[in-house]
C-alpha positions, 0 to 999 in steps of 0.5 A, spaced: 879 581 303 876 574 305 875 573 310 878 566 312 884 569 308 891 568 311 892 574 313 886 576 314 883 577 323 877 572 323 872 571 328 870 564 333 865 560 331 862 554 334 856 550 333 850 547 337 848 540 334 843 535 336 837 537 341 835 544 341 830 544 347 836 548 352 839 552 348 837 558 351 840 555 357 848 555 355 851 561 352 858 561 350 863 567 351 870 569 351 874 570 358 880 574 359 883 571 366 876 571 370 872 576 365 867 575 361 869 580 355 865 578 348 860 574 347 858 568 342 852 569 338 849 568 333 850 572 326 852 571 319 853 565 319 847 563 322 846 556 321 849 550 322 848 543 318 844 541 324 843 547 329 845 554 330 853 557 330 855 562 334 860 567 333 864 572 336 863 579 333 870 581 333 875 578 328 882 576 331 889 575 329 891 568 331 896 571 335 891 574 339 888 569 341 893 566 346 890 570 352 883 567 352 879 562 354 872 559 351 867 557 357 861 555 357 855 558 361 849 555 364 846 560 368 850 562 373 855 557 372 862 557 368 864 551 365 871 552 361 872 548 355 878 551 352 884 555 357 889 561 356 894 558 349 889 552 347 885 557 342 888 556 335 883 555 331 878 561 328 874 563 321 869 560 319 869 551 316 864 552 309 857 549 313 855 544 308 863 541 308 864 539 316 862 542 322 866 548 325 872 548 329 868 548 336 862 543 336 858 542 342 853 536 341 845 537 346 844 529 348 840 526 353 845 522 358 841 515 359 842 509 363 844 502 361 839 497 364 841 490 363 847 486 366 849 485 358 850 493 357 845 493 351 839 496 352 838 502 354 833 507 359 832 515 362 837 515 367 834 514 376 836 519 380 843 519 382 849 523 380 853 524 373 860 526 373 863 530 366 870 529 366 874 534 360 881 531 359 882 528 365 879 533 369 872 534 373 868 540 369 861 537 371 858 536 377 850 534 376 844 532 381 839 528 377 832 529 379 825 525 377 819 527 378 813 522 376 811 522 370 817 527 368 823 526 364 829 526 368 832 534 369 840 535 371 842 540 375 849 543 375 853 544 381 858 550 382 865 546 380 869 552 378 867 555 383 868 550 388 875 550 386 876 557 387 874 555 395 879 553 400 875 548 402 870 545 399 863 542 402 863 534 402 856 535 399 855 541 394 849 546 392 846 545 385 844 551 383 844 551 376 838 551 372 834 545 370 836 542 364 833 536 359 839 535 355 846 537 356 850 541 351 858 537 352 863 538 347 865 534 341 870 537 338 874 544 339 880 547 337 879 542 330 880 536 335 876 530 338 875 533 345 877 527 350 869 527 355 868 522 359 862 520 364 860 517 370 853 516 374 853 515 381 847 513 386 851 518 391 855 524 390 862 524 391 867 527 396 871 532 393 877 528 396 874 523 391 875 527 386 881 529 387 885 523 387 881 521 381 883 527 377 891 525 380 890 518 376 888 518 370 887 511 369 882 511 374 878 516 370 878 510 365 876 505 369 870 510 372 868 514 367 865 511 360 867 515 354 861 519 350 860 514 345 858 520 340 864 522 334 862 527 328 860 522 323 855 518 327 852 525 330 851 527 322 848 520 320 843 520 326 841 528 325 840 526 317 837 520 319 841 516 315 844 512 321 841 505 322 837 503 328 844 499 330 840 499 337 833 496 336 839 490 331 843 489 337 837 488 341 835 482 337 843 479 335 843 480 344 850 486 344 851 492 343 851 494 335 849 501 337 856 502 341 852 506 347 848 511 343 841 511 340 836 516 338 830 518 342 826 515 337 828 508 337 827 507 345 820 503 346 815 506 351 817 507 358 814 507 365 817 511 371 823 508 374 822 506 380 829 502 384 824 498 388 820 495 383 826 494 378 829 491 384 824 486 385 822 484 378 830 483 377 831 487 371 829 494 370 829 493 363 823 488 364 819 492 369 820 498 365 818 496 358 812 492 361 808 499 360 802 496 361 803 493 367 800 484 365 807 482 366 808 484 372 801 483 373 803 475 371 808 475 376 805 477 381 799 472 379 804 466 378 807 468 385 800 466 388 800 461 385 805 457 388 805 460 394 797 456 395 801 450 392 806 450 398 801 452 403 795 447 401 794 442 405 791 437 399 794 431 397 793 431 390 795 439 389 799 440 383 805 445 382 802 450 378 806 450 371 812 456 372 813 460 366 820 462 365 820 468 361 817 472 367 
């Protein structure tokens, strides 16, 4: 009997997209209650259209999926992505037609640069908030080092709810992290992820009333600007450079996602400097340091003018783009 018959037990399957560098970091199990009972790995089938599916390897009936969750595991860290009684989907989609059920898309979270939400940048130390339907699933620390790519860190949250009281300021013991695996579809739909950045980290009686309204959330948190259609035309390489177009025509045609390749070359984030050169965009594409250089030489430029004591000094032509 096939396996996808009606009738017939089927397995759970779920694919990793996009960038592959932490998929050893991210295992993906079945819980019953608050125990680890079968994990997902790889098997028959293997491949998916742009990176591996996973699979349990037992089959169930729908009926018996009922008393298990889905959770995601990054070290030591339980991420739960579907509860007890949301599992109804299993068997496996045909690879070449869509991705399966439960898709989870490997992204690098980045930063907006400018006041006009076009351009974007590798995020600054900070804090970033993964929200899963209205409730905070990930809590992660941002950590640069010079000359780095930016790593994440997970904080404990499903522990911390577990606590009576929990610590205004969390520990981050997850391992470091370059992309961050979050969900993009599971049980065959759309899954609701919502981010946030912070420069500080949040009380957790912040998030609680977060997580009390809604509405805030949406207010906070930006949706992830990815669906299943753009993430295939990206991996496939089909999509247009939107970003590098919305650059030119001034708005964001990319709607908050580019490919890695399409970003220019970047120095280090440095807040004082970006701060100081009154873009960060600016500073940060200026690799080569002769805009800033410019800048600083016009700077003296008009500071000898003002102080000169000559009479027939002339103000320095200002040049307006720096």
């Amino acid at each position: 009997m096939s396996q996808n018959h009606a009738c017939s037990p089927k397995a759970i399957y779920l694919e990793i997209t996009g960038r592959h560098a932490d998929n050893d970091q991210n295992e993906y199990w079945l819980y019953q209650g608050d125990s680890a009972v079968a994990r997902l790995e790889e098997g028959d089938a293997s491949e998916g259209r742009f990176g591996p599916i996973v699979e349990t390897q037992q089959e169930y009936f729908g009926e018996e999926l009922a008393g298990y969750r889905l959770v995601q595991k990054i070290g030591d860290i339980e991420v739960p992505l579907l509860e007890a009684e949301e599992i109804s989907q299993c068997g496996l989609i045909p690879k070449r037609r869509d991705f399966q059920h439960n898709l989870m898309v490997s992204t690098v979270p980045m930063l907006y640069l400018d006041h006009e939400e076009i351009a974007a940048g590798p995020c600054r130390g900070g804090f970033l908030y993964v929200f899963l339907n209205g409730r905070l699933s990930r809590e992660l620390v941002i950590r640069v080092e010079p000359g780095k790519a930016p790593v994440f860190i997970d904080s404990d949250i499903a522990g911390c709810r577990r606590q009576d009281e929990v610590p205004v300021v969390r520990e981050y013991t997850g391992p470091e992290l370059a992309n961050l695996h979050l969900p993009l579809r599971l049980d065959g739909q759309a899954a609701d992820v919502r981010l946030a950045y912070s420069d500080h980290p949040w009380p957790w009686a912040h998030v609680i009333e977060l997580e009390a309204e809604p509405a805030r959330i949406e207010q906070r948190a930006q949706p992830l600007p990815l669906s299943t259609t753009a993430v295939a035309a990206m991996l496939d390489g089909h999509l247009r450079n939107h970003y590098e177009y919305g650059l030119e025509m001034g708005r964001d045609e990319a709607m908050g996602k580019a490919a890695m390749e399409w970003l220019p070359p970047m120095r280090d984030r440095d807040p004082l400097y970006e701060q100081a050169r009154g873009s960060a965009r600016d500073y940060l594409e200026d690799v080569s340091g002769e805009q800033w250089a410019g800048l600083v030489q016009q700077l003296r430029e008009e500071r000898a003018f003002f102080e000169s004591d000559e009479q027939e000094a002339s103000l320095p032509e200002l040049d307006v783009r720096r």
